[in-house]
C-alpha positions as a printed NumPy array, in Angstrom:
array([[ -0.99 , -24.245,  -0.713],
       [ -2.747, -26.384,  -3.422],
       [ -5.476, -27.179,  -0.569],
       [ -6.363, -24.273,   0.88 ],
       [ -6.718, -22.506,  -2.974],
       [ -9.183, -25.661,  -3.787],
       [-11.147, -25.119,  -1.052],
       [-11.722, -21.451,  -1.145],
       [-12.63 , -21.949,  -4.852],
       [-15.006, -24.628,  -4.127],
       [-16.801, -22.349,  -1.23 ],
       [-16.754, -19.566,  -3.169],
       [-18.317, -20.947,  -6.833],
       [-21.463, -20.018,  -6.884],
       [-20.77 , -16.555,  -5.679],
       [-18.81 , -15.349,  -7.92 ],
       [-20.732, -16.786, -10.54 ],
       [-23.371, -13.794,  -9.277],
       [-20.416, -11.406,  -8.681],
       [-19.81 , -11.935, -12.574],
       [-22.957, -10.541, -13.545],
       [-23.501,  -8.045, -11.234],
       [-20.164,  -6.854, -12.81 ],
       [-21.454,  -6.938, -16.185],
       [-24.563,  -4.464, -15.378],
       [-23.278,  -2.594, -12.673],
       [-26.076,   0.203, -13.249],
       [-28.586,  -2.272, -12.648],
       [-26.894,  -3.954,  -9.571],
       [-26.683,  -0.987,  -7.411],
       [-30.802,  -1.093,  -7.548],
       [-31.233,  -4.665,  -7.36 ],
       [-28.496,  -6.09 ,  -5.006],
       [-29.212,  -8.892,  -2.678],
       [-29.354,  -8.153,   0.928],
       [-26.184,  -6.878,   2.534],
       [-24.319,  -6.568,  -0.907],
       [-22.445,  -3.256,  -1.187],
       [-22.213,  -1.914,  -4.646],
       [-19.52 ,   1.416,  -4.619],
       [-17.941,   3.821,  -7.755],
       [-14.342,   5.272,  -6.634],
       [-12.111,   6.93 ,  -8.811],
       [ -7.947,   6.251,  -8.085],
       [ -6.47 ,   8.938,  -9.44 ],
       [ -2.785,   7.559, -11.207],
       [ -0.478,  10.613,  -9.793],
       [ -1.753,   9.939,  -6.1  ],
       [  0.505,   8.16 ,  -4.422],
       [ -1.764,   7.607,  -1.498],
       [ -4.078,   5.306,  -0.787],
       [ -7.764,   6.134,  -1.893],
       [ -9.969,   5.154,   0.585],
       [-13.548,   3.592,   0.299],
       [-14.976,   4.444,   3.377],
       [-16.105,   1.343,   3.974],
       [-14.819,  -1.713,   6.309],
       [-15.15 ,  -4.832,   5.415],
       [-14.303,  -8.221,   7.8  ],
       [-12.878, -11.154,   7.69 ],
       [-14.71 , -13.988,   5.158],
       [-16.109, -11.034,   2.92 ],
       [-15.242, -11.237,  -0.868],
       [-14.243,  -8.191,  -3.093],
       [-15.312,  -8.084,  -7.054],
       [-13.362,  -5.166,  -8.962],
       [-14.104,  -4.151, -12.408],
       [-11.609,  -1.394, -13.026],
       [-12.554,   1.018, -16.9  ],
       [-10.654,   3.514, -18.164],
       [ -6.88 ,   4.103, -18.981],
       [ -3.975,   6.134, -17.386],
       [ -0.964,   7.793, -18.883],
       [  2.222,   6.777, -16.772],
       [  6.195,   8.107, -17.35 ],
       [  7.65 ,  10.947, -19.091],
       [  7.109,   8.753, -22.645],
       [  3.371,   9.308, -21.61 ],
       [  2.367,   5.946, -22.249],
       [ -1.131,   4.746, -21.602],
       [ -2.296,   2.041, -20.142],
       [ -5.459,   0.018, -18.44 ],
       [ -5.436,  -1.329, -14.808],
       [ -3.574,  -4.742, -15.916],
       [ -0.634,  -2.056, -16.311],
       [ -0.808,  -3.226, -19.896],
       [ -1.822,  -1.116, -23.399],
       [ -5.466,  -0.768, -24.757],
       [ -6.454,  -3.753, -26.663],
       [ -4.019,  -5.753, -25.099],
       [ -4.963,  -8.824, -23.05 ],
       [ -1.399, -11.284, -22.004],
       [  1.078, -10.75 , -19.553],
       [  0.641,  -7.85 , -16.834],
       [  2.732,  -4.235, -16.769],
       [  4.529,  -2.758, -14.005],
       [  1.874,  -0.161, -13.416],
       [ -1.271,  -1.773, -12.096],
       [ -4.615,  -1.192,  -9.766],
       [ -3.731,  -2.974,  -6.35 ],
       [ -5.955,  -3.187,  -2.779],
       [ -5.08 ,  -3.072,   0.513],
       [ -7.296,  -4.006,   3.702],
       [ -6.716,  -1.886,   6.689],
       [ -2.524,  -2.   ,   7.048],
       [ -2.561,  -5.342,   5.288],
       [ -0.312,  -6.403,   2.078],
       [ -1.196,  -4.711,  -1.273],
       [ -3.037,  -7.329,  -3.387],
       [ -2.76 ,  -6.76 ,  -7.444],
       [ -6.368,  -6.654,  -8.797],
       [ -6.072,  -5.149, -12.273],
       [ -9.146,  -4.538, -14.392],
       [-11.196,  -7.104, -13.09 ],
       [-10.776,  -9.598,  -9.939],
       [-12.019, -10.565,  -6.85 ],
       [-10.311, -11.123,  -3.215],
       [-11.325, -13.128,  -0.473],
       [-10.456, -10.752,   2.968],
       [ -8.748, -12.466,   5.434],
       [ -8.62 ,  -9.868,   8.671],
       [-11.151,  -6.837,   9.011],
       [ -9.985,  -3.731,   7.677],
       [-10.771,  -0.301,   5.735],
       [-10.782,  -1.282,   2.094],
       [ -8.687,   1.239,   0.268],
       [ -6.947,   0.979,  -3.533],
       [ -4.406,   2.417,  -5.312],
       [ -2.206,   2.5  ,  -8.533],
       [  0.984,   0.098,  -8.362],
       [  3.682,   2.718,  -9.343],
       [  7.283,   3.897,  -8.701],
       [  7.413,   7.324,  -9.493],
       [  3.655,   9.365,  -9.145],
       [  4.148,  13.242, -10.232],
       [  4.075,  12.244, -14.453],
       [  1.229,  10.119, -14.131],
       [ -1.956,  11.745, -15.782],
       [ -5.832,  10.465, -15.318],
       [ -7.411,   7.729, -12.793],
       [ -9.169,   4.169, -12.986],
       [-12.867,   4.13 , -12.424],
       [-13.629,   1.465, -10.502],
       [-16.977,  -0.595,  -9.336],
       [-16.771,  -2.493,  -6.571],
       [-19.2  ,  -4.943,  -5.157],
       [-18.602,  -6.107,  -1.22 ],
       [-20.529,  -9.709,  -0.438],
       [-20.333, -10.321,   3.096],
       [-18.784, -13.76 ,   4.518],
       [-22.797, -14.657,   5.653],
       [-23.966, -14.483,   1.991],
       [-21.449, -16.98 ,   0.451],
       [-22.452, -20.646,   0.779],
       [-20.303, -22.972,   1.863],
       [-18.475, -25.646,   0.272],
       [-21.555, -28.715,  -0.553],
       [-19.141, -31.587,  -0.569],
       [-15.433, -32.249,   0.456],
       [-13.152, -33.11 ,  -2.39 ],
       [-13.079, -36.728,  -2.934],
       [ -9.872, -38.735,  -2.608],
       [ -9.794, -39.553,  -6.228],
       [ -9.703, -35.42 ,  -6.685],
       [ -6.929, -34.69 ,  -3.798],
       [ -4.922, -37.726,  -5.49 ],
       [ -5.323, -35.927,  -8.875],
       [ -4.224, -32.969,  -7.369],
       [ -1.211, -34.175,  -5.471],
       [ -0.28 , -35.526,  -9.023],
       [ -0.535, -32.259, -10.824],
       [  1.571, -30.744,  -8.275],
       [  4.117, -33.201,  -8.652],
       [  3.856, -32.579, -12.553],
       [  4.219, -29.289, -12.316],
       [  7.844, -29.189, -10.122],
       [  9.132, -32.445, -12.766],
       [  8.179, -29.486, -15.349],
       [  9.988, -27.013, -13.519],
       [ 13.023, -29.075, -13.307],
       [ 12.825, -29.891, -17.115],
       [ 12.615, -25.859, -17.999],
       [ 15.703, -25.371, -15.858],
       [ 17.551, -28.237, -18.078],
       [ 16.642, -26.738, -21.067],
       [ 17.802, -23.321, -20.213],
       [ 20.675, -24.188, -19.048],
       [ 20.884, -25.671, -22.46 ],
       [ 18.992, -22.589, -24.536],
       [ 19.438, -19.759, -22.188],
       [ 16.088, -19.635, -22.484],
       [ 12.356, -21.7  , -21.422],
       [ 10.742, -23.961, -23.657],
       [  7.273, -22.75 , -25.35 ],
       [  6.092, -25.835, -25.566],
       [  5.82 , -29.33 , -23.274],
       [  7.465, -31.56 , -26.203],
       [ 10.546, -29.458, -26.492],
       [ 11.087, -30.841, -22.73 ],
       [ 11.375, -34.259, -23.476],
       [  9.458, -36.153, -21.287],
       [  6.059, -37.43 , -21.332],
       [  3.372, -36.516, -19.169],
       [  2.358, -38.682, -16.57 ],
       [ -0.735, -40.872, -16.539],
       [ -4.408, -39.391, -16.364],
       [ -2.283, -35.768, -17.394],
       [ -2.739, -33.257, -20.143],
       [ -0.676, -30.59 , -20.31 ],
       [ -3.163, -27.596, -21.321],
       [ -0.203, -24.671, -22.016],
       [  3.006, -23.214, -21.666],
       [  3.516, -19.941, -22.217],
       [  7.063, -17.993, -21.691],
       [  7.618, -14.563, -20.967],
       [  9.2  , -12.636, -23.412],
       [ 13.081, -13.09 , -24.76 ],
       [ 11.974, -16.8  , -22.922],
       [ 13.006, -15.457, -19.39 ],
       [ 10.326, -16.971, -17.469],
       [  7.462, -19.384, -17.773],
       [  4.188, -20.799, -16.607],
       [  2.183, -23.819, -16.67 ],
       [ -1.789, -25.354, -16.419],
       [ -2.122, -29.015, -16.464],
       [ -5.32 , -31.069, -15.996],
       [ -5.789, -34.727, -14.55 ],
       [ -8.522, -36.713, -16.063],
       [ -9.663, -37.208, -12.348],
       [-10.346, -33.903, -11.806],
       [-11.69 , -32.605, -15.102],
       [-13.343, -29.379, -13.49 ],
       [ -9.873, -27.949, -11.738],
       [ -6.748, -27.158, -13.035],
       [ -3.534, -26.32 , -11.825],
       [ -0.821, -23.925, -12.594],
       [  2.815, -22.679, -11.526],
       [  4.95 , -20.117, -12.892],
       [  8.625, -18.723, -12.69 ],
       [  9.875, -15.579, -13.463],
       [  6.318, -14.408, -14.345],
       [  2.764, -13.802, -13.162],
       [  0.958, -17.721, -12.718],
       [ -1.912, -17.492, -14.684],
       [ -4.323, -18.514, -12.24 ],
       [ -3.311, -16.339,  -9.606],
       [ -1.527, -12.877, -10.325],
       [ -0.621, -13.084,  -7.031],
       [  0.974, -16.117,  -6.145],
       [  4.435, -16.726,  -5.211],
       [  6.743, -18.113,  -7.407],
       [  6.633, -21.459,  -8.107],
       [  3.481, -21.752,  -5.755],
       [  0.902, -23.868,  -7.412],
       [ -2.543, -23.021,  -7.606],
       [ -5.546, -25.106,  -8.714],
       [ -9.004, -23.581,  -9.304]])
């Protein structure tokens, strides 16, 4: 829901501003955290198809900041790969075979090399690798993690205006007349456009279509689109591949940030 996504972005800014460079010097941060920060190093080993626990429990409100080094060698082709489930040097799309997190007997959450999750019930934190088959896996992610509890993140200065919730209501509108286009054209191509003027209609006012960007063999596609209004936020939806604002949104669910 586009308003919920705002809002949690909006409340959680200027956190994960500081999350972002605590990630960067991780060395540093475990000496110099602010109060009730928790800084952790886990290794997930790739043929454990278990959960790895942290130890720790984290509640409700708390936000979670992964950087995840190192690669793992996955199937009987032994081929290697980082936590995006992707190949070294690589850096579009996302693989199969993947760091994810769970919170006590909650949903697995993709996280991939580097990411950050808001928790929404109290719960052991605990991660694993994303796989279907365990015993020809090889090697393990090291990951550092840094916990800020709900009470350190500041809350949300100002609502969003109406001019911004009218800007977004129109990108979300934008984005399901683009859907609607894609499905025209493939029906037409048997494949998704690449690009916004192969769809043949122009963008509504105060719009800018930022990219489109298909999947490969055109089998899926996603969107970000900006309103004038709003020039800070953008919005994105996807089908048939990962939205690239939010690995783990539904499909077709749009997400503005």
């Amino acid at each position: 829901m586009i308003t919920r996504r705002f809002d949690i972005a909006a409340r959680v800014r200027t956190c994960l501003t500081a999350i972002a460079v605590l990630l960067l010097v991780p060395v540093a941060a475990a000496g110099a955290q602010a109060p009730g920060v928790r800084h952790l190093a886990l290794a997930v080993a790739a043929r454990d198809s278990n959960w790895t626990s942290t130890e720790v429990t984290v509640d409700e409100g708390d936000v979670i900041a992964v950087r995840a080094a190192g690669t793992i060698v996955i199937g009987v082709f032994s081929r290697e790969v980082d936590a995006d489930g992707l190949a070294p040097g690589t850096s579009a799309g996302v693989g199969t075979t993947y760091l994810e997190l769970r919170v006590g007997h909650g949903p697995a959450v993709p996280i991939g090399r580097s990411g950050s999750h808001e928790v929404l019930s109290s719960g052991e934190l605990q991660f694993r690798v994303h796989d279907t088959r365990y015993d020809d896996n090889a090697g393990a992610f090291h990951l550092d993690v840094i916990i800020v509890p709900a009470s350190a993140i500041p809350e949300t200065e100002d609502p969003p205006t109406q001019e911004t919730i009218r800007a977004l209501n129109a990108m979300r509108q934008f984005l399901k007349l683009i859907a609607t286009a894609q499905e025209a054209y493939f029906a037409e191509h048997t494949q998704y456009a690449s690009a916004f003027d192969e769809l043949r209609f122009r963008a509504s006012k105060g719009i800018s279509v930022e990219r489109i960007t298909v999947a490969p063999k055109g089998t899926g596609w996603s969107a970000i689109v900006r309103h004038e209004s709003a020039p800070d936020v953008r919005c994105a939806a996807a089908m048939n591949t990962v939205n690239p604002l939010d690995r783990t949104a539904e499909e077709m669910q749009v997400v503005c940030r």
